[in-house]
N, C-alpha and C positions, 0 to 999 in steps of 0.2 A: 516337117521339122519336129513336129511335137512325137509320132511317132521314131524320130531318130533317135527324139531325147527319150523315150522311153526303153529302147533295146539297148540304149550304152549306158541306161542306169540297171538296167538288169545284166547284161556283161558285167559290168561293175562288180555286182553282189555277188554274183557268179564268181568272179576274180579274186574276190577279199577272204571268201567263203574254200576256195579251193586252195590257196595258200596257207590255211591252216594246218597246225602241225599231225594233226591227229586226222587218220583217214577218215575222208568226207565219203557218201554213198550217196546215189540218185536214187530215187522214187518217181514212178510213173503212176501216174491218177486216173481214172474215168471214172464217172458216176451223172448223175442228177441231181437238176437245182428245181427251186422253187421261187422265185421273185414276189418280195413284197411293195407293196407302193404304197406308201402316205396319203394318197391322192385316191381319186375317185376307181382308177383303175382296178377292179377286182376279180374277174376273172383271170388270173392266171393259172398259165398250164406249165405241167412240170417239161422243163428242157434237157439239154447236156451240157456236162464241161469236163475238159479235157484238160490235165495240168503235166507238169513234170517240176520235181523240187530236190534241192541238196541236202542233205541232213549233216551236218557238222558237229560234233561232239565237242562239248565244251566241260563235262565234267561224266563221270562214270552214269548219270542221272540227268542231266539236264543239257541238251544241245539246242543248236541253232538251224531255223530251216527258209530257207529262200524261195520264193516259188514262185512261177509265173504260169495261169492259164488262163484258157479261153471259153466263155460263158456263153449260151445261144438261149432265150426265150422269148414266148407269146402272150400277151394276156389278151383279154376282150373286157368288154362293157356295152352294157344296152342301153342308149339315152332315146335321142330323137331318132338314131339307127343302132346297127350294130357297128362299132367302134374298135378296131383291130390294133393292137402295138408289138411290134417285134423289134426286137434290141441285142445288140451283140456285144460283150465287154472282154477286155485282156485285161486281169487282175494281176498286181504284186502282193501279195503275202508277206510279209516276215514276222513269223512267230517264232518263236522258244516255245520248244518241246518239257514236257516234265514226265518222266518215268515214274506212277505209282506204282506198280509193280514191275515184273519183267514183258507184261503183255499189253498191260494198260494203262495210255498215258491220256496228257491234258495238255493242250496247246492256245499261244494267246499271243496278242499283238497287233500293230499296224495292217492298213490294207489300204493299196492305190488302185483304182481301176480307172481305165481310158474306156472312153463309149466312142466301139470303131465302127458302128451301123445303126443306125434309127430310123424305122418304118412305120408310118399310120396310113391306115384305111380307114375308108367310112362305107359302108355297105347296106344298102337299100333293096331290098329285094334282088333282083337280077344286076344290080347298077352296082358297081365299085369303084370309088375315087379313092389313089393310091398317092401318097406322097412318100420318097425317100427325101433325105435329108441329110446333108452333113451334121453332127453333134451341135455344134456351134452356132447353128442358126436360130433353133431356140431351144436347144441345152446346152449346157456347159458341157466339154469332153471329158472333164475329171473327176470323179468320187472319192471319198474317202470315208476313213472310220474306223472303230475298230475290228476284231475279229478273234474267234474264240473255237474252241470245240473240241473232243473226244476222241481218243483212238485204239481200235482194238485189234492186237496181232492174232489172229483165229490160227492162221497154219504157214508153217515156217515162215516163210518174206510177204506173204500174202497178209494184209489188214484191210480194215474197213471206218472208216471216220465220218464223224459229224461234225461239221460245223455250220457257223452263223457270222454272218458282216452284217453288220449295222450300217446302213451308209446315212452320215451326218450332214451333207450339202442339202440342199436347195436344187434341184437340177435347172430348173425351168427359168431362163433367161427373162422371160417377161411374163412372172404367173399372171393369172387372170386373164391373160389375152385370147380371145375364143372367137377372131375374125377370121384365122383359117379354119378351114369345114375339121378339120381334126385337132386342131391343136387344143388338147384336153390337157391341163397340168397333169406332169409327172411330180412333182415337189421330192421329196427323197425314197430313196431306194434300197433297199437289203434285199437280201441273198443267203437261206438255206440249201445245204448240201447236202448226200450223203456220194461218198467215193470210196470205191476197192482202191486199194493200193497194192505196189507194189514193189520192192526192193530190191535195185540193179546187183 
């Protein structure tokens, strides 16, 4: 259900976005992230994410951009073993674009992401206890926060952007709880990027 309610609130965007008067253009994204954690969690390694977004002109300099992708990462940590987390999130985006120049611009706004995969390992020499999880069991599935970042047109429709999501939640349903062999708090979450882009 929660994922239903997520794809008719992005139809949604999509619909409000494309009914505007002024032609709308899609952007196709791939790049790499980086995950940060609050928490004890510190080894992470850089991932992928894959996005696709509408750009909608709302003034000769400042548009509006909707965007929905998908995020894959790993981190580690060494305690009493070696301690694995892999996490999979679909973000919403809406940020407003700002045109400093004709090449380089500055983007800023909201950001929703759902947690559609959560994985811990605990690994002992040759031995590995694996748990998957639904979100909800002890995280919450939804994030949120702001978001912010950078972007540079190098060569015709082709760019390249940085951004940054602060996520502001609490993930962890019952922090402190450490009677499953993995359950290490997450506590909150951000999300560095850098993505090519490109323009349909």
């Amino acid at each position: 259900m929660k994922k239903l309610s997520l794809l008719t609130l992005v139809l949604l965007i999509c619909n409000v976005a494309l009914a505007q008067d002024k032609n709308p253009s899609f952007i196709v994204k791939s790049g790499v992230n980086l995950p940060m954690y609050s928490s004890d969690w510190k080894g992470a390694f850089v991932g992928y994410q894959v996005g696709l977004a509408v750009d909608v002109p709302l003034t000769s300099k400042l548009s509006f951009q909707p965007e929905i992708d998908y995020f894959r990462s790993k981190s580690e940590w060494q305690l009493d073993a070696l301690h694995k987390l892999t996490i999979s999130t679909w973000n919403i985006p809406l940020v407003f674009n700002y045109k400093i120049t004709e090449k380089l611009g500055v983007f800023a706004g909201p950001q929703v992401s759902y947690i559609a995969h959560f994985t811990r390992s605990r690994v002992i020499g040759d031995w590995v206890q694996s748990e998957t999880t639904k979100p909800d069991r002890y995280l919450y599935e939804f994030n949120y926060g702001p978001t912010a970042g950078i972007s540079y047109n190098f060569y015709k429709k082709f760019s390249i952007e940085a951004k940054y999501f602060m996520g502001m939640r609490e993930l962890d349903i019952n922090p402190g709880f450490f009677n499953q062999f993995t359950n290490l708090n997450v506590q909150k979450m951000s999300i560095a990027n850098v993505s090519l882009t490109y323009k349909l």
